[in-house]
C-alpha positions as CSV (number, residue, x, y, z in Angstrom):
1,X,1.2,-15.6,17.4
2,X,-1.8,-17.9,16.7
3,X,-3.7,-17.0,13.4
4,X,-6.4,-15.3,13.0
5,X,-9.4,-16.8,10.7
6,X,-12.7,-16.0,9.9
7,X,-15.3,-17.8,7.8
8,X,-16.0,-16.7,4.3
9,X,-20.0,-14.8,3.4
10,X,-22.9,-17.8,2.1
11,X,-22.4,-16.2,-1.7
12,X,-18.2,-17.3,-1.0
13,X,-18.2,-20.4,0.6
14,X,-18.0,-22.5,-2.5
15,X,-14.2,-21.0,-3.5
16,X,-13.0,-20.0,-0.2
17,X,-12.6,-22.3,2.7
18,X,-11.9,-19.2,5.0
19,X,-9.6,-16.0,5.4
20,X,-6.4,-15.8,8.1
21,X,-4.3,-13.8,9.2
22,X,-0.8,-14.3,11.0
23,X,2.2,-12.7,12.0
24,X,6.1,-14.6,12.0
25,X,8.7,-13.5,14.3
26,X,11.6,-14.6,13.2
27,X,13.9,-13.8,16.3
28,X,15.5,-16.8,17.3
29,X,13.9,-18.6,14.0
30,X,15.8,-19.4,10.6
31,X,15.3,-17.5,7.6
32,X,14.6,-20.1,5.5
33,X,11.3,-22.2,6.7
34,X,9.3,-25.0,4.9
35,X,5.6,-25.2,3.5
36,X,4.3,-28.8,3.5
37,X,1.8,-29.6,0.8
38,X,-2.4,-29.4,1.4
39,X,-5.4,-30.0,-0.2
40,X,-6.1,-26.3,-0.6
41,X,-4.6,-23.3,-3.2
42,X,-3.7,-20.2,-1.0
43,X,-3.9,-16.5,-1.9
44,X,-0.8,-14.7,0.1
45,X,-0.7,-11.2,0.7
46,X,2.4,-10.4,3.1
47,X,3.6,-7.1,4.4
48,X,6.9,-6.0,6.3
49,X,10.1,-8.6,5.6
50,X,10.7,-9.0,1.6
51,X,9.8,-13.3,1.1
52,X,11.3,-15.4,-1.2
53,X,11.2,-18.9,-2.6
54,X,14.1,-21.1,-2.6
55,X,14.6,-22.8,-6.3
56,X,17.5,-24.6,-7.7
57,X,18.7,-21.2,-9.1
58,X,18.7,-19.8,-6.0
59,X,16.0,-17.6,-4.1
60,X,13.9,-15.9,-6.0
61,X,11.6,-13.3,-4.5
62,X,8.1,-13.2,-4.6
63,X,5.5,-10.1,-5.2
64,X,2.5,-9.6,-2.7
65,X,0.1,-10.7,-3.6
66,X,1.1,-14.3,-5.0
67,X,-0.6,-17.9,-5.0
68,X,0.5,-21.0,-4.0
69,X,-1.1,-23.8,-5.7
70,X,-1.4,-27.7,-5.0
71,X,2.2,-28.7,-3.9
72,X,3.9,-32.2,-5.0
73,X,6.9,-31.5,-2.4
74,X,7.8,-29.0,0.4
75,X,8.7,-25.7,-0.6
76,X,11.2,-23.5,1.4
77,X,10.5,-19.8,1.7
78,X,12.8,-17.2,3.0
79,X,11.8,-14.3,4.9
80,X,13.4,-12.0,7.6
81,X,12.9,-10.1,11.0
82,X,8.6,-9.8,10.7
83,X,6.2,-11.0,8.4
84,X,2.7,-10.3,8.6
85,X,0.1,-12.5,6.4
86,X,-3.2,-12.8,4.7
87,X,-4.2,-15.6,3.5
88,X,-7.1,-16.3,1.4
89,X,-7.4,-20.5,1.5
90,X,-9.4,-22.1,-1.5
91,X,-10.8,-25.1,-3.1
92,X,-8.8,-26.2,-5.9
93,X,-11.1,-27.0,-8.2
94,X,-12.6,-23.0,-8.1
95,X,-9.5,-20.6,-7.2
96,X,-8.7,-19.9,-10.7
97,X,-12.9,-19.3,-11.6
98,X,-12.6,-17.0,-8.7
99,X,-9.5,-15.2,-9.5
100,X,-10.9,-15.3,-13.6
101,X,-7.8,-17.1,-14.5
102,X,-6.8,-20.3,-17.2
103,X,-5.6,-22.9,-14.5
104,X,-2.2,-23.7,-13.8
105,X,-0.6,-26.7,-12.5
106,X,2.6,-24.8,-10.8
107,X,2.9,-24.5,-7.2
108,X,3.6,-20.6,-7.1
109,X,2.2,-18.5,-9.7
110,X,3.0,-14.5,-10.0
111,X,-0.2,-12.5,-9.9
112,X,-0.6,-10.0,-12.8
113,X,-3.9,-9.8,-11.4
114,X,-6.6,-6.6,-10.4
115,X,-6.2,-8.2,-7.1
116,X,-2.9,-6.2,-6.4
117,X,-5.2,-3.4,-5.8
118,X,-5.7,-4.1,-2.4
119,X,-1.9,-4.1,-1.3
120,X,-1.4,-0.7,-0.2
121,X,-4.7,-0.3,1.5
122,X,-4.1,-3.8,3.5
123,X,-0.7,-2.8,3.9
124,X,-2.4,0.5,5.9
125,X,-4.7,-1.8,7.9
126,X,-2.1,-4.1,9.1
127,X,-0.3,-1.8,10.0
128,X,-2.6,0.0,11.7
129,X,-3.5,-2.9,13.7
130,X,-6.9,-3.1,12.2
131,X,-7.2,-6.5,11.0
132,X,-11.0,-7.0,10.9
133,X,-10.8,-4.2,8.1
134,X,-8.4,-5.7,6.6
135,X,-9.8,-9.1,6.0
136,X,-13.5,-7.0,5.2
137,X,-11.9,-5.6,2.3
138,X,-10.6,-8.7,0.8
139,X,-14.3,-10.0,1.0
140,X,-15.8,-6.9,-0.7
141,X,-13.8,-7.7,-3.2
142,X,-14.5,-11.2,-4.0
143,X,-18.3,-10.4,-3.1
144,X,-18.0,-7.5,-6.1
145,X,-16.2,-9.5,-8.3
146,X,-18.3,-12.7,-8.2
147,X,-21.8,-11.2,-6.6
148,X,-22.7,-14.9,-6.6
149,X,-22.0,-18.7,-5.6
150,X,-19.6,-20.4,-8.0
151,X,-21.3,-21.1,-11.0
152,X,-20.0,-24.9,-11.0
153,X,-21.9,-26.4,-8.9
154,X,-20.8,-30.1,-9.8
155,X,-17.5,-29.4,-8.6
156,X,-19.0,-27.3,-6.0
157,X,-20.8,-31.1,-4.9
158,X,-17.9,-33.1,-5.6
159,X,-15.4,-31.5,-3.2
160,X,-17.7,-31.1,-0.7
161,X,-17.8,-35.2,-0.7
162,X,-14.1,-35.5,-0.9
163,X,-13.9,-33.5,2.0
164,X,-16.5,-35.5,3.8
165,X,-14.6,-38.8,3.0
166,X,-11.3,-36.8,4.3
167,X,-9.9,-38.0,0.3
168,X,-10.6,-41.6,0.5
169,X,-13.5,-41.7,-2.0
170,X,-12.9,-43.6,-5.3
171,X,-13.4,-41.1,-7.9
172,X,-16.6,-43.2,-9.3
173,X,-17.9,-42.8,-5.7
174,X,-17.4,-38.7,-5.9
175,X,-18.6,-38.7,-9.5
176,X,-22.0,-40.6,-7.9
177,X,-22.3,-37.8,-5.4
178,X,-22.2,-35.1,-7.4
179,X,-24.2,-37.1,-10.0
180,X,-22.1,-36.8,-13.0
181,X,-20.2,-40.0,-14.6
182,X,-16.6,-40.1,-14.0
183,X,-15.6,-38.9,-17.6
184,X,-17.5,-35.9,-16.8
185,X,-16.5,-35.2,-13.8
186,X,-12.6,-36.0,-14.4
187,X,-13.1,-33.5,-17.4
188,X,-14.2,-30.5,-15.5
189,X,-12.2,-31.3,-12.3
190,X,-8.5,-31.1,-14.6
191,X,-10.3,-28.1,-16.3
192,X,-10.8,-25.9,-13.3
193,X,-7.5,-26.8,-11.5
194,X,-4.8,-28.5,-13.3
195,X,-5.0,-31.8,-11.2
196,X,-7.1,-34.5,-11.5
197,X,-9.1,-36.0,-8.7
198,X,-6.9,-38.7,-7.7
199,X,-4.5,-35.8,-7.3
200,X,-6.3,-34.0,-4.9
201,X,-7.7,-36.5,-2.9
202,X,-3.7,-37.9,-2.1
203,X,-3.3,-34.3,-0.6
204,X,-6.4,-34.4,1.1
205,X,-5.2,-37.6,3.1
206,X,-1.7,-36.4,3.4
207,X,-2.8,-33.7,5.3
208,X,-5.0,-35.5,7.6
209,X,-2.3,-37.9,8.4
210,X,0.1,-34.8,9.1
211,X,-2.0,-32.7,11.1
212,X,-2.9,-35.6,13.3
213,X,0.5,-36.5,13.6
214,X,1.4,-32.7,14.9
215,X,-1.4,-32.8,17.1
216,X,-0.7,-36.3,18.2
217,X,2.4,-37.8,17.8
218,X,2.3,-40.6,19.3
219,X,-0.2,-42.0,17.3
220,X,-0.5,-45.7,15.8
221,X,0.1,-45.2,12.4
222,X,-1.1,-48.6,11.3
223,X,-4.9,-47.2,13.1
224,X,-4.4,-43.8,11.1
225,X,-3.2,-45.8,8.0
226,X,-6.8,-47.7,8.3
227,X,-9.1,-44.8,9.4
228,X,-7.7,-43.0,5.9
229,X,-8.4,-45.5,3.8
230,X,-4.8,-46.7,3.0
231,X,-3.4,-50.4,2.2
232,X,-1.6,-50.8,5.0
233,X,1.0,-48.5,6.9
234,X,3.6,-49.0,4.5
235,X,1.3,-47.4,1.9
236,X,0.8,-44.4,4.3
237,X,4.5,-44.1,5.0
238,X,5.3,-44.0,1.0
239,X,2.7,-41.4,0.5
240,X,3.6,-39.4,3.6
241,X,7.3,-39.4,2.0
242,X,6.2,-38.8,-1.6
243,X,4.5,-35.6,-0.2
244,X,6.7,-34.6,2.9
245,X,10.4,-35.3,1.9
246,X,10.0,-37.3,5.1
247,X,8.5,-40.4,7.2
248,X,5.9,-40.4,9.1
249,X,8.2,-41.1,11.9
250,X,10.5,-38.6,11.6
251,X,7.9,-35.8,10.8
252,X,6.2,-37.2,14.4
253,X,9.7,-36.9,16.3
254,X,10.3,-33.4,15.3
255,X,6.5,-33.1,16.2
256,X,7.4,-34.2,20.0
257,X,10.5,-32.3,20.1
258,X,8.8,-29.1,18.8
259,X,11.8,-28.3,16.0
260,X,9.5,-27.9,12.8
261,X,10.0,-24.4,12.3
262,X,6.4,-23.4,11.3
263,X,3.1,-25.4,11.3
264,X,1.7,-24.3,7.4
265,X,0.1,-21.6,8.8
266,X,1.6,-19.2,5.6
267,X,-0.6,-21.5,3.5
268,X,-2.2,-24.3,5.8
269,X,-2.8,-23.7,9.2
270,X,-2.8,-26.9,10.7
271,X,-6.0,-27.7,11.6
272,X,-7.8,-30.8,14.3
C-alpha cells in the first residue's frame, strides 16, 4: 500500500521532517529487501514479521523501536509475511537532541531509550486499524518531551538552506545563511550528528538524483548532473555509485522495469 504521512506540530518541525506509516506484503516479494541511503535519520517502529539486518556475520535482528542513521551504502533488511511501519523521519543534525542522546555515526543504532514505551500501545493501534491514534501518540510524546522548538536554532537555519539548495551549497555559503563562520558552524554540525556538512549535503543530492531517477527514468543525466550542482555526469555517476552500490543507469533500468523491490519507504519514502 502507499504510505501514510502526516506533517509534524509548529513546536516539532525543526527535528522531524514528518511521521508515516506503511504496510509490506511480502507475498510474491523476497525476504531480504534493500534501504538506499537519504539525507534524513529515521525512527522505526514495526509490528507483525520479526525484521532483521543483514551484516557480514549474518542477520542480526533488530528491536522495535530502532534508528537508522545517515547511511554510506545500502543496507539489506530481512523481514517476512507482513510488516507494518512507523516511521518518524528527522533532520540529522537534531535526532539525537530530540531523542536526548550523545550522537552516533552508525547507521543502525539499538534503542535503550523511554521511547520503547509506546510499543505495545502502537502495536494495539495498528492493529486495531486506528492509525491516526497511532501516529497522535508518537507526537504527544515528542510534544511532552521537548514542549518546545529545538533549541539550536543555527543548525535549525542551516539545514533549512541545505535543503533549499537540494545539498549543493558550499558549506561557507550555509555557514552565511545561518550567520555563523564555518568553524562554528562545522563544530556544532559534527557535534549534533556525527557527520560533517559536506557529509550531509552528498546525501542530500544523492537522493534527489535517485528519486528523480525512479520517478523519471529516462532522464538526461548530464541535465540532472547540472541542475545538482555536479562537475559533470561522471561526477554524478561516481557519487551515485559511492552511495548506491550501483550506476545511475542501472538503478534507472530497474526503475523502468519495476524490479527494485521497495522504494525506501521503511526509511525514505521516495518523494517528487
Amino acid at each position: 500500500m502507499q504510505p501514510q504521512r502526516v506533517d509534524p506540530p509548529e513546536a516539532l518541525r525543526n527535528a522531524i521532517k514528518e511521521l508515516w506509516y506503511n504496510r509490506i506484503d511480502f507475498d510474491g516479494l523476497p525476504a531480504g529487501f534493500e534501504v538506499l541511503p537519504d539525507g534524513y535519520a529515521e525512527i522505526i517502529f514495526y509490528f507483525g514479521s520479526p525484521c532483521s539486518i543483514a551484516t557480514p556475520a549474518g542477520l542480526q535482528p533488530l528491536p522495535s523501536p530502532f534508528l537508522m542513521g545517515l547511511l554510506g551504502q545500502p543496507v539489506v533488511l530481512h523481514a517476512q509475511s507482513q510488516l507494518e511501519i512507523i516511521g518518524i523521519k528527522c533532520y540529522p543534525w537534531a535526532v539525537f537532541e530530540l531523542l536526548g542522546l550523545p550522537p552516533g555515526k552508525g547507521e543502525v543504532h539499538h534503542l535503550a531509550h523511554a521511547l520503547a514505551q509506546l510499543q505495545a500501545p502502537l502495536a494495539a493501534c495498528v492493529q486495531a486499524g486506528r492509525l491516526a491514534e497511532a501516529l497522535t501518540q508518537v507526537v504527544h510524546y515528542f510534544l511532552a518531551a521537548q514542549p518546545g522548538p529545538a533549541s539550536n536554532q543555527l543548525l535549525a537555519k542551516a539545514g533549512g538552506a541545505m535543503q533549499a539548495a537540494k545539498g549543493t551549497l558550499p558549506v561557507r555559503q550555509v555557514a552565511a545563511a545561518a550567520h555563523a563562520t564555518v568553524r562554528t558552524l562545522e563544530r556544532q554540525f559534527k557535534e549534533s550528528s556525527g557527520h560533517t556538512v559536506k557529509d550531509v549535503s552528498g546525501l542530500m543530492r544523492f537522493e534527489q538524483v535517485r528519486n528523480h531517477l525512479w520517478l523519471q527514468p529516462e532522464a538526461n543525466l548530464a541535465g540532472l548532473a547540472q541542475e545538482l550542482g555536479y562537475t559533470d555526469q561522471s561526477h554524478l555517476s561516481r557519487e551515485f555509485k559511492r552511495y548506491s552500490g550501483t550506476t545511475p543507469a542501472a538503478f534507472a533500468r530497474k526503475a523502468r522495469r519495476g524490479k527494485l523491490a521497495l522504494p525506501r519507504n521503511f526509511v525514505a519514502f521516495v518523494q517528487a
